[in-house]
Structure formats: C-alpha cells, structure tokens
C-alpha positions as CSV (number, residue, x, y, z in Angstrom):
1,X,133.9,284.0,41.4
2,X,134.0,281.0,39.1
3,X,133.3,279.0,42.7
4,X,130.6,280.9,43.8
5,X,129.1,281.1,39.6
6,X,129.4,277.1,40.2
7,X,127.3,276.8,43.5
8,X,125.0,279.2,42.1
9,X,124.0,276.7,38.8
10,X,124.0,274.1,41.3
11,X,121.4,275.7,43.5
12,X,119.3,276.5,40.1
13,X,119.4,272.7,38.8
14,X,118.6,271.7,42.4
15,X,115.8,273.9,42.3
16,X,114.5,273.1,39.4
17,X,114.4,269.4,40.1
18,X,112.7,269.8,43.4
19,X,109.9,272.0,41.3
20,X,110.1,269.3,37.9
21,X,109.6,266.0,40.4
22,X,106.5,266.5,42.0
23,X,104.9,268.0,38.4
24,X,106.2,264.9,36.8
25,X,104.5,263.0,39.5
26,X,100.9,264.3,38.6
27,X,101.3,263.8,35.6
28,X,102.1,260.3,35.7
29,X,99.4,259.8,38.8
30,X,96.8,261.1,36.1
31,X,98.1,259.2,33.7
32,X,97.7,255.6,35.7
33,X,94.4,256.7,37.2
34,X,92.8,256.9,33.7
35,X,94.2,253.7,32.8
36,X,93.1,252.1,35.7
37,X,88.9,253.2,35.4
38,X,89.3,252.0,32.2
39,X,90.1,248.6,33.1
40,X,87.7,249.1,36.0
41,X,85.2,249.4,33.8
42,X,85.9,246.6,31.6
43,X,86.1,244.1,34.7
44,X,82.8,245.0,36.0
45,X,81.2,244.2,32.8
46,X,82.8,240.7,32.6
47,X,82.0,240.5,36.6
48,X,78.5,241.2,36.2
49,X,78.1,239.0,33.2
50,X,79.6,235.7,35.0
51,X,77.1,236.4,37.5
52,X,74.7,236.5,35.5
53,X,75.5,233.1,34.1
54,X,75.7,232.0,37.9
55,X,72.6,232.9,37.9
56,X,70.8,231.1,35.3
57,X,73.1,228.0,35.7
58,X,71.8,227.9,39.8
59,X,68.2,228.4,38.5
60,X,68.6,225.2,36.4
61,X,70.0,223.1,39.1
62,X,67.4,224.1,40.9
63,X,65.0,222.9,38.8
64,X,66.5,219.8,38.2
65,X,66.7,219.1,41.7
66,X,63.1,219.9,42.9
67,X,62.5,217.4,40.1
68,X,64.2,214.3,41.4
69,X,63.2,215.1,44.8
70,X,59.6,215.0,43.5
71,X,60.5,212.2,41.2
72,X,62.1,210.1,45.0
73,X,59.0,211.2,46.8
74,X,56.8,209.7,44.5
75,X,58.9,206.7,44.0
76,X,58.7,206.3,48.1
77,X,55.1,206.9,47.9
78,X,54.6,204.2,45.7
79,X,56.3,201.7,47.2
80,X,55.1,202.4,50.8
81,X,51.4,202.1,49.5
82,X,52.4,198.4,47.9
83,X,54.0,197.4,51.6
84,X,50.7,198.6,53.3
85,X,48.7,196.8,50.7
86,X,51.0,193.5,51.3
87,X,50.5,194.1,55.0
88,X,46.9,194.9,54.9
89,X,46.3,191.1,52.7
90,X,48.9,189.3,55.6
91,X,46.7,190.9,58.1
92,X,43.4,189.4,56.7
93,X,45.5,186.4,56.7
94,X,46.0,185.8,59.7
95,X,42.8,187.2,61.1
96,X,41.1,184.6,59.4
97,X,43.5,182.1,60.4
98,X,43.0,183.0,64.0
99,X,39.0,183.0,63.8
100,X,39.6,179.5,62.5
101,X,41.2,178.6,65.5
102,X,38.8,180.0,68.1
103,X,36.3,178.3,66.7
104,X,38.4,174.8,66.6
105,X,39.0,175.8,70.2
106,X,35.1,176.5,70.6
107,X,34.1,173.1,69.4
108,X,36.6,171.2,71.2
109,X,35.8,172.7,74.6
110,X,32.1,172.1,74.0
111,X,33.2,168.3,73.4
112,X,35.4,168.2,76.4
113,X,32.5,169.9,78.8
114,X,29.9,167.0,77.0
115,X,32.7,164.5,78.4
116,X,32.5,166.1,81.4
117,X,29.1,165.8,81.9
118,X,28.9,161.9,80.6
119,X,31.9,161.4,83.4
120,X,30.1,162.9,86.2
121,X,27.2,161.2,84.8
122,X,29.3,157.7,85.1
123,X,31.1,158.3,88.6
124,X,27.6,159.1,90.1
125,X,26.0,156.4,88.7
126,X,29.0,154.0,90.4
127,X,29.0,155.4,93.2
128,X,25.9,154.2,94.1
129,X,26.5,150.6,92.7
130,X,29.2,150.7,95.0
131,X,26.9,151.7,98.2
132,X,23.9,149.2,96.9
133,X,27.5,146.6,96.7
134,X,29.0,147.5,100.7
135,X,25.0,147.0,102.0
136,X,24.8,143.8,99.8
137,X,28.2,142.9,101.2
138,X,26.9,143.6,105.0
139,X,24.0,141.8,104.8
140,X,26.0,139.1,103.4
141,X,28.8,138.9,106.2
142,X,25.9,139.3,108.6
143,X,24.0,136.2,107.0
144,X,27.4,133.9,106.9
145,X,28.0,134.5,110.8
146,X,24.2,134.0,111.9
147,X,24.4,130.8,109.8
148,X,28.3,129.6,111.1
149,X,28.0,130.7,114.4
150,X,31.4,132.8,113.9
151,X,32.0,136.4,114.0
152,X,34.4,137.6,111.3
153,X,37.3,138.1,112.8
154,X,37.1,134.0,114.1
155,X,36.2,133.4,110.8
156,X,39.9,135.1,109.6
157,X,41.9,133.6,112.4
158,X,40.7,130.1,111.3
159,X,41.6,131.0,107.7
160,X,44.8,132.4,108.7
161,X,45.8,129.3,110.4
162,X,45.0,126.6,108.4
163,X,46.5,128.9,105.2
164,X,49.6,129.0,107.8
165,X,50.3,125.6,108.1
166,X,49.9,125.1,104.3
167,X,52.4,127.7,104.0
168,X,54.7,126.9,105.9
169,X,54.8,123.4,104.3
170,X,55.1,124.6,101.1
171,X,57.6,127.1,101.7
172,X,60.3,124.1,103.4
173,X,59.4,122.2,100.4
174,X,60.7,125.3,98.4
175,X,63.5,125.8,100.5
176,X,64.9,123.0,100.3
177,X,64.5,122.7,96.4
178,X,65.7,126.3,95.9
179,X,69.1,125.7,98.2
180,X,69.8,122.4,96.2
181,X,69.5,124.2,92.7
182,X,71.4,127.3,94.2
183,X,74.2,125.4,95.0
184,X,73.8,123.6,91.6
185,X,74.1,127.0,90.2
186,X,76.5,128.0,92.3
187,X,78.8,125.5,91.3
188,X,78.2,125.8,87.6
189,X,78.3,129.9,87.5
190,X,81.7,129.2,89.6
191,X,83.4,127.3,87.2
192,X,81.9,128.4,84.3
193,X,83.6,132.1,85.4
194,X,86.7,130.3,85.8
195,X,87.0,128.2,82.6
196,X,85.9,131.5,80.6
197,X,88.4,133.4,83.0
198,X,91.5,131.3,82.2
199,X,90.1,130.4,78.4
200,X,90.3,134.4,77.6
201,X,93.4,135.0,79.3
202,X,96.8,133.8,77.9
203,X,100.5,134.8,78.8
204,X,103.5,133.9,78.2
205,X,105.5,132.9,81.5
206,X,109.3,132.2,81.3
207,X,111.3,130.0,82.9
208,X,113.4,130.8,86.3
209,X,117.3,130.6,85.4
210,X,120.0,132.0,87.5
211,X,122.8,132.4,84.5
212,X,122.8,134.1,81.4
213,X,124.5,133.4,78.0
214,X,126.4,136.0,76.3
215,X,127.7,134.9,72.4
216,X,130.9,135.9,71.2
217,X,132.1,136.7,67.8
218,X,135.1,134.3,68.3
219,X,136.8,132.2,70.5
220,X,139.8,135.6,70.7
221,X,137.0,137.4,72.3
222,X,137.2,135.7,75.5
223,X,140.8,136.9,75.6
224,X,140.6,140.4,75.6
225,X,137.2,140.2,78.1
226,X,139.6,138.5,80.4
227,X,142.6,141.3,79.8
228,X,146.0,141.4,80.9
229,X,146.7,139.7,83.9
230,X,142.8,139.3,84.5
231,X,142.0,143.4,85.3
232,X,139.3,143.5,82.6
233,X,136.9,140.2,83.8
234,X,137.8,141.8,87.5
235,X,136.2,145.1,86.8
236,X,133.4,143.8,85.1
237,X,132.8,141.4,88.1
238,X,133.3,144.4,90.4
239,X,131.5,147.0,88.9
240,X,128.5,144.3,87.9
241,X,128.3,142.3,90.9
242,X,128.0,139.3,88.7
243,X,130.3,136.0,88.1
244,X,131.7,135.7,84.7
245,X,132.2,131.8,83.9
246,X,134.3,131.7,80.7
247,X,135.0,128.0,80.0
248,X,135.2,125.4,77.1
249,X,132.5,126.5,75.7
250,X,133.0,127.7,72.3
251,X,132.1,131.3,71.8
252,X,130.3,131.4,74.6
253,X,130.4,133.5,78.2
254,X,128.2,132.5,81.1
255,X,127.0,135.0,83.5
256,X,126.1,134.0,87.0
257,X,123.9,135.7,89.5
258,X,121.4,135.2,91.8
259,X,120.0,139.0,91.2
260,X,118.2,139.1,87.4
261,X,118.7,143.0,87.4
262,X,123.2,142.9,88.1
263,X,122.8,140.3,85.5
264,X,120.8,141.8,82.7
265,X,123.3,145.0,83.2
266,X,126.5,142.5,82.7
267,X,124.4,140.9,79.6
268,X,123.9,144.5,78.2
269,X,127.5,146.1,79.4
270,X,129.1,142.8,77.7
271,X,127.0,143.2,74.9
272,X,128.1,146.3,74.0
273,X,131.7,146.1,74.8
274,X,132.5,143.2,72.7
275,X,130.7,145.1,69.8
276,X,132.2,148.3,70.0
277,X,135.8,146.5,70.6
278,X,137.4,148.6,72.8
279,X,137.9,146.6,76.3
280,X,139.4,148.1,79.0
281,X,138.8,149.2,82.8
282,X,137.7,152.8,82.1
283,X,135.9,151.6,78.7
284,X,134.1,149.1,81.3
285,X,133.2,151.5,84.1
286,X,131.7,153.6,81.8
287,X,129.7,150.8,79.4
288,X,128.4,149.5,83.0
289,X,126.8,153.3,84.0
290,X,125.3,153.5,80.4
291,X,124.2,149.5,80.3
292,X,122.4,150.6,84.0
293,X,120.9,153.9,82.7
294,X,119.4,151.3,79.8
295,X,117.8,148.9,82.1
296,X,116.4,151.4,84.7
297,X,115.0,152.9,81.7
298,X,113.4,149.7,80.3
299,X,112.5,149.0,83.6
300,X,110.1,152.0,83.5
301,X,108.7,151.2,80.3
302,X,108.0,147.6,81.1
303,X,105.9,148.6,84.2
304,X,104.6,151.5,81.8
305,X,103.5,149.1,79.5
306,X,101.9,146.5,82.1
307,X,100.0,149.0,83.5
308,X,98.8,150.8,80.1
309,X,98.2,146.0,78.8
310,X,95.5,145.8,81.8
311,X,93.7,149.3,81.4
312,X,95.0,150.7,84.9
313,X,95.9,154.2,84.9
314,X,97.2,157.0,87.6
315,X,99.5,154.4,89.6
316,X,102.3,156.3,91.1
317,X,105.4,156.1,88.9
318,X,107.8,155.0,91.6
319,X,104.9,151.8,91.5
320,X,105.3,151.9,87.9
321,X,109.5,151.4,88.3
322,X,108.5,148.8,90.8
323,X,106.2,146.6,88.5
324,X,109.0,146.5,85.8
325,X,111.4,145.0,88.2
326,X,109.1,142.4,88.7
327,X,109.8,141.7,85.0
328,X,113.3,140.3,86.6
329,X,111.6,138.0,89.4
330,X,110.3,134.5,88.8
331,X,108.5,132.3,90.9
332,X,108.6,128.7,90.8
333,X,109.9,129.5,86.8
334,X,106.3,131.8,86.6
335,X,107.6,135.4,86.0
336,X,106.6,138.2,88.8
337,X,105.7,140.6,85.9
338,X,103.5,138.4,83.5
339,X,101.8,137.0,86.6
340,X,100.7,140.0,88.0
341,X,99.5,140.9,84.7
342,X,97.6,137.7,84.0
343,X,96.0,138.0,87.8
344,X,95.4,141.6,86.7
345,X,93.4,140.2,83.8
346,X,91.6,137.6,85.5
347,X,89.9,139.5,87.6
348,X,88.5,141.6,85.5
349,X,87.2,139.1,83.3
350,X,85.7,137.5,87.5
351,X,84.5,141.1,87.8
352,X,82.7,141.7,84.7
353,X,80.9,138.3,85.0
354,X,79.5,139.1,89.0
355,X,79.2,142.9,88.4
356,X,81.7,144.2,90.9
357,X,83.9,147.4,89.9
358,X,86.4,146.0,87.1
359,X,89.1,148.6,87.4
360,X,89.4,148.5,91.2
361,X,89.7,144.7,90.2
362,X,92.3,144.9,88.0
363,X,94.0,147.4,89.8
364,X,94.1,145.1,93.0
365,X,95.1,142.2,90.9
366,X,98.3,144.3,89.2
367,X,99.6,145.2,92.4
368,X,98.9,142.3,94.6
369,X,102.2,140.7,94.2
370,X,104.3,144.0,94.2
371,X,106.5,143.7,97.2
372,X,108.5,140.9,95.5
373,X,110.3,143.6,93.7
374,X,112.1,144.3,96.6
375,X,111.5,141.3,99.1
376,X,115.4,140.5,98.9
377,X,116.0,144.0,99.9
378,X,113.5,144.2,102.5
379,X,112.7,142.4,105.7
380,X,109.4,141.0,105.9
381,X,106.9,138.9,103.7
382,X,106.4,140.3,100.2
383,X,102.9,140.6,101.3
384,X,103.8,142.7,104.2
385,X,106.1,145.1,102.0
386,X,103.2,145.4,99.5
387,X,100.4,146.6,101.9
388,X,103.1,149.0,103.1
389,X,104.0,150.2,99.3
390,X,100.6,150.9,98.8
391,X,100.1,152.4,101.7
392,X,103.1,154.8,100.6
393,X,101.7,155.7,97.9
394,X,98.2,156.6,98.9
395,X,96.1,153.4,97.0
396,X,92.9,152.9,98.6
397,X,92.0,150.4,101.1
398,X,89.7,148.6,99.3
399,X,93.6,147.5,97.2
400,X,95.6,147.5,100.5
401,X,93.2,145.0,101.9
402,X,93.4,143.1,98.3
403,X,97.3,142.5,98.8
404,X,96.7,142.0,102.2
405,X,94.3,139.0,101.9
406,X,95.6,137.5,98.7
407,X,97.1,134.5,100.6
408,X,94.3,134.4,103.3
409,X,96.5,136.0,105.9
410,X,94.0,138.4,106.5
411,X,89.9,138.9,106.1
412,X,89.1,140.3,102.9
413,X,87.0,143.3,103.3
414,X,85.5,143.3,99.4
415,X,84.4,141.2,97.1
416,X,87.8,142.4,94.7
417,X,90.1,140.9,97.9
418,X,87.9,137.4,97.0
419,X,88.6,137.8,93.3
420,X,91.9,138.7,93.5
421,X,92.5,135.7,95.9
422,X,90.9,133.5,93.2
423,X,92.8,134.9,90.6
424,X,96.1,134.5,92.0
425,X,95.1,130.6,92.6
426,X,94.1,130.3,89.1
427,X,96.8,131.5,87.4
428,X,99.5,129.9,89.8
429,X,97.4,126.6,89.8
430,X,96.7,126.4,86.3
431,X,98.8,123.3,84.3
432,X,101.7,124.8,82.3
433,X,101.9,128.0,84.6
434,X,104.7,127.1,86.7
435,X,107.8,125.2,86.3
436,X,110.3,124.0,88.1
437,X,113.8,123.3,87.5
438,X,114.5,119.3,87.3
439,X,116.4,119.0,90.8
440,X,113.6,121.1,92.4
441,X,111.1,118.8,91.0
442,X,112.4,115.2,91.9
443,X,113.3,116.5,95.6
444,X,109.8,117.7,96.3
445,X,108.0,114.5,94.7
446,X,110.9,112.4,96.9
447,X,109.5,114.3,100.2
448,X,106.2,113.8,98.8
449,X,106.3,110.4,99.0
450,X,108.5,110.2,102.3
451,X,105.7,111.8,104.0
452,X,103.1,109.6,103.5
453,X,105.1,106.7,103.4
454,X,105.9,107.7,107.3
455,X,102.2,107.4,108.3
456,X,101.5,104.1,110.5
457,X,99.4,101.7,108.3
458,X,100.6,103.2,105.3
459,X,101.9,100.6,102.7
460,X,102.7,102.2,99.4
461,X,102.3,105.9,98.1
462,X,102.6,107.1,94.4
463,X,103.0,110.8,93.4
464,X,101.1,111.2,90.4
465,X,99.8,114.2,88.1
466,X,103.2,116.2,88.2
467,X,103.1,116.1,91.9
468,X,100.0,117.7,92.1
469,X,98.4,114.3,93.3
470,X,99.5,111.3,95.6
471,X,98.1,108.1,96.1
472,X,98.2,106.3,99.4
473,X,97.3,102.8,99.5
474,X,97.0,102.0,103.1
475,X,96.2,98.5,105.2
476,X,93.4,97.3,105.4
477,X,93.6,95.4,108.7
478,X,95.2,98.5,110.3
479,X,93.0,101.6,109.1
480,X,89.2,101.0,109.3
481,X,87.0,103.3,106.9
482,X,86.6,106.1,109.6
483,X,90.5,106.0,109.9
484,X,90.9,106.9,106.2
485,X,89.2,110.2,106.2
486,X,91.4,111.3,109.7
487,X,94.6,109.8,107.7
488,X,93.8,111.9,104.8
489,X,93.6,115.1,106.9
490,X,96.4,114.6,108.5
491,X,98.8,114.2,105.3
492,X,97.7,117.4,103.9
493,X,98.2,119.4,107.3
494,X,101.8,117.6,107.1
495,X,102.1,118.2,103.5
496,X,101.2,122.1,104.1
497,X,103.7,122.3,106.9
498,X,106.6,120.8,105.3
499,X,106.9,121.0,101.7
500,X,106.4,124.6,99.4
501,X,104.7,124.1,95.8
502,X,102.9,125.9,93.7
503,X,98.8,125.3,93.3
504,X,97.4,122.4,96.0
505,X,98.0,118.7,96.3
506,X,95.6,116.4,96.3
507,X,95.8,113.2,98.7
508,X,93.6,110.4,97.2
509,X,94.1,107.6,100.7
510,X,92.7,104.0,99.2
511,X,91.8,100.9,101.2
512,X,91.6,97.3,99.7
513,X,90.1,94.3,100.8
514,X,91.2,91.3,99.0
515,X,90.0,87.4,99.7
516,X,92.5,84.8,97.8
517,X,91.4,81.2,97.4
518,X,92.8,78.6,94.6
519,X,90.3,75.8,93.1
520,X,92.2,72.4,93.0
C-alpha cells in the first residue's frame, strides 16, 4: 500500500508540473514581450531622430558643396576669359607682324623685277654691241687680207712660226738656267736635310768589348766563386757558356765571351751570387735560370721601349724580343740597338722634310738592321735574314723592300727604301759614330796604305782623317794627268774589295812637277 500511496504522489507532482511549466511559460513570454515593445518604442524614437539629423546635416553639405562648385566654375571662367584675352592680343601680334612682312616682301620683289627689267634692258643693249663688234671685226679681217695679199689662216701660220722659233729659243735658254739652279737647289735642299737630320738626332753609341768586369767585395770572394776543387767556376762556365778569368786583379773577375747575351746572364748570375753569399752548384744552377728569366725580360722591354722612343707601334712582339737583342750587338763599337734607333729617327726627320709617309719611314728605318739579332745563329747575310723576318711576320713590302735595299743589294721600290739607305750612311758615316778597337784600327790604316803603295808609279801614300782619307802622291814622269783619274778609280775598286770599314774612303791621287836649279 505505502508503495502504491508513493507512486500515486509521484504521478500527482509529475502531473502537476507538466500542467505548472507551460503556464509558467506564458507568463514569462508575456512578461518579455511587454518589455520588449517598450524598448521598441523607445529605439524608434531615437532612430527616427538620428535620421533626422542625417538629414539636415546632408542638406548642409549639400549646400556647401553646390557652393564651391559654383565658386571653381567661376574661378575657371575667369581665368579662361584672361587666356583668350592674352591669346586674342598675341594673335593681333603677330597678324600685324606678318602684314609687315608681306609687304617688305611686296617691295622687295617689285625692286628685284625693276632689276630685272634694267638687266634685260643691259644684255639687249650688248648684244647688239657685240653683233655691230663681229661685222666691225669682218670687215676688218676682210680689209687686212685685201691689203696683205694673205688669207687668215696664212696669216696665222706665219705668226705661228716665227712665235715658234722665238719660243723655242727662249725656252733652251730657260732650260738650261732652270737645270743649273735645280741642281743648285738640289744640292743645297740635300744637305741642308742632312745637317738638320743629323743636328736633331743624337744617341749615345757604346763601345764593342768582348769581356765584362764583375767587382768583388774582397779579394776572399774569388775563393769561394772558384769552390772546392774548382766545381763552382765549372758550373758557372757550364751552365753560362762564358770564360771566367779570375787573375791578379784585385777584386776583380773578368768575363769572357764572344756572345753579349751568355755574358750579360754570367754578369747578372755573378752578381747576384756574390751578394746573396751562398755559392754552390745547385745555388748556381738556379741563379743562372733566374739571371736568364731577367735578361729575356729586359730584352723585351728594351725593344718595347725602342719601338714606343721612335713612335712605331703594332710590330709583332717576337720583332719586339728581336730588337732588344740588338741592344747586345755592336758594330764596328756602334751598338745594333741605338743604331737602328738613330736610323729610325733619321728618316723621319728625311721624311718630314720631302713629304713622304713618316711612320712607314721610321718603321723601315727600325727594322732595317734586324736580322743581326740572330745572324750568328743563322746562315745567310743579316740582310737576307731580315727581309725573311719581316716577311714572317706579315710587314709590308714597301719595309721588306726597305731592308732589302738598305745596302744597294737590291732596287729600292719607294722613296722610304732611298731614305732609309741614306739614313743608314749617315748615321754609320757620321764622325764619332763608330769606333774601333786600337788593333783593328792600325791594321786597317796599315792595309790602307799597302794598297796604294802597290800601284805602279805610286811613290808615297798617307792615311789621313782617321782612315777615312788617303793621299797618293804619285810620279810624275810615270802617270800623265789622264792616268791619275784611272789610278784613282782603281784604288777605290781595290779598296772596296779588300778592306771592311765603316762610312767611305776617300782617295785624294796628287801629281807634282818640280824644276830645281841653284844660282851660283
């Protein structure tokens, strides 16, 4: 019972919610809904009055804004009538500018049609001077040959003869004086180039030697080039090519060669052995490479700096290394290098006086001499190996001919092959130019003399002027005056088969009559 009394309350309170919820509801729904058209109502009001302000405040701006846009528009208007009134007064300008001119242009081409006239006027008025002239002029040629008897073209034949013969007189007569002061001229202009040639060209030359001297600290340093048991001096001498003379000769070594190039790497090699201190074989073979690296090198830069002395540019670098052995080549004492610079030089100063091209010139002059850098390498004349050099390296014939011809072995093409030829003479001829060592000298002036002395009717000779003269007094009662120019001749022709020397020789043959008596 008390179960069943239990479920029973339990269905009643169950019931009773289910019936008190959805009341409880509704009344709250009610409850919110009022609350909420309340504050419906209050929201609209606000709502509606922020638009109204909206309202008003868009209103204004509107206002405001028509007014500057009116305000800009007539601002615009303004200043667009001010630029059609600037343009409208420009305008006038230059309309009345322009009517100014066509009426300039008006008056002038009424003054240039009143020339017109006056010239037309003019040429009419000559042209019939010049008819009245020819019928004048007929009448005239008509009346000369009634009255000579001659027709006119008789009349011009005689003239033209007897004007003819004139002529022709007068032109020898001018001939003859023109050649005469041509050759003057000639001869003046000639040596005029060559004094200012050789007066504006100076270089030093140096003297030929076969040995060079290397100066020691101390007399101790000769010991220690030499080495134990002589293997030091032996490498050098091996690895140089070069004879080391080490003597009396207080601090002194001599080094001997025949090649300038082995013996300016033994001066360097030595050089720099004695001051770093350390001598021995493998010190030595490796001082030698370096001392060879350092004159190839300088070698360069010598014929870099020839070329770049005389203004020639784009010679082949393996040219270039040639020219700076040069440097190492003498020639009767005159160095290779300076000479071919000086030559170089020469010719363009002979090239700028007759107008010829003065960088071909100089360019031909450089390289005339440059198969003596190699000529004791090389078979053949150093003129021969330079025309094949050149040829090598792609210089142009109007050069090759120029080393070609520069001792008259060939026929020079161009007027730079004559003035390289020239050049060469000058500055090989030139006093102070060459020298020659004292043995050299006394042998050739001893020839000299044997030479002429050898000649039949020869009775004394003398060589004079450094050896560039001789002197050949001859007998009288054995060569007549005619003999003496065929005795001359045939010295030189010996002279130039027999003996080498630098520049020409002059042979000055002299004949004496003499009549002795005594007064007692």
């Amino acid at each position: 019972m008390a179960g069943s009394t239990i479920i029973a309350v339990l269905v009643a309170v169950i019931i009773a919610l289910l019936i008190s919820v959805p009341v409880t509801y509704k009344v709250a729904v009610d409850a919110k809904a009022k609350k909420d058209a309340e504050v419906v109502g209050t929201a609209e009001d606000k709502a509606r009055s922020i638009i109204d302000e909206a309202i008003k405040t868009a209103e204004a701006k509107k206002r405001e804004a028509l007014l500057e846009v009116k305000e800009e528009s007539l601002r615009t208007k303004n200043e667009l009538e001010r630029e059609t009134k600037e343009r409208r007064n420009e305008l006038q300008k230059y309309e009345k500018r322009v009517l100014s001119k066509e009426e300039a242009v008006d008056k002038k081409a009424d003054a240039v049609e009143k020339r017109e006239q006056e010239y037309t006027a003019k040429v009419t008025e000559l042209q019939k001077k010049e008819k009245l002239v020819e019928e004048l002029e007929v009448k005239g040629v008509q009346e000369l040959e009634r009255v000579s008897g001659l027709t006119r073209e008789q009349a011009r034949q005689e003239l033209f003869k007897s004007v003819e013969e004139d002529v022709k007189v007068d032109v020898a007569k001018l001939y003859k004086e023109l050649e005469a002061k041509a050759k003057d001229d000639a001869d003046k202009k000639a040596k005029e180039y060559v004094v200012n040639a050789i007066q504006k060209c100076a270089v030093d030359h140096v003297s030929e030697t076969t040995i060079s001297v290397v100066q020691l600290p101390s007399d101790e340093m000769k010991g220690r080039i030499i080495g134990r048991e002589g293997r030091n001096i032996r490498t050098l001498e091996t690895m140089t090519g070069v004879d080391l003379i080490i003597d009396d000769t207080p601090e002194a070594v001599v080094l001997s060669s025949f090649d300038p190039i082995r013996r300016e790497v033994a001066r360097v090699a030595l050089e720099k052995l004695i001051v770093d201190g350390r001598i021995h074989p493998a010190r030595i073979e490796e001082t030698v490479e370096k001392a060879q690296r350092e004159v190839e090198a300088q070698i360069r830069e010598d014929g870099e700096n020839a070329a770049m002395d005389v203004g020639v540019h784009g010679v082949h670098p393996e040219l270039i290394k040639l020219l700076g052995r040069m440097k190492f080549r003498t020639s009767y004492g005159q160095n290779a290098l300076k000479h071919s610079i000086e030559v170089a030089q020469l010719c363009g100063l002979l090239a700028g006086e007759i107008g010829v091209d003065v960088r071909m010139a100089k360019r031909a002059g450089l390289l005339h001499d440059i198969g003596k850098s190699i000529d004791h390498e090389v078979e053949g004349s150093h003129i021969q190996i330079g025309v094949d050099l050149c040829r090598k390296y792609k210089e142009s014939q109007v050069v090759i001919n120029a080393v070609a011809a520069h001792h008259g072995d060939v026929e020079p093409e161009s007027l730079v092959a004559c003035i390289v030829q020239a050049a060469d003479a000058i500055s090989a001829a030139r006093p102070g130019a060459r020298r020659e060592t004292l043995e050299t000298y006394t042998n050739r002036l001893k020839q000299l003399e044997d030479i002429t002395n050898s000649f039949k009717g020869v009775e004394k000779s003398f060589a004079i002027q450094a050896g560039r003269e001789v002197r050949v007094m001859v007998l009288p009662d054995h060569i007549s005056d005619a003999d003496m120019v065929l005795l001359a001749r045939d010295i030189a022709k010996r002279i130039e088969d027999e003996l080498e020397y630098p520049g020409q020789i002059k042979v000055n043959v002299i004949r004496e009559s003499r009549a002795v008596d005594y007064a007692k």
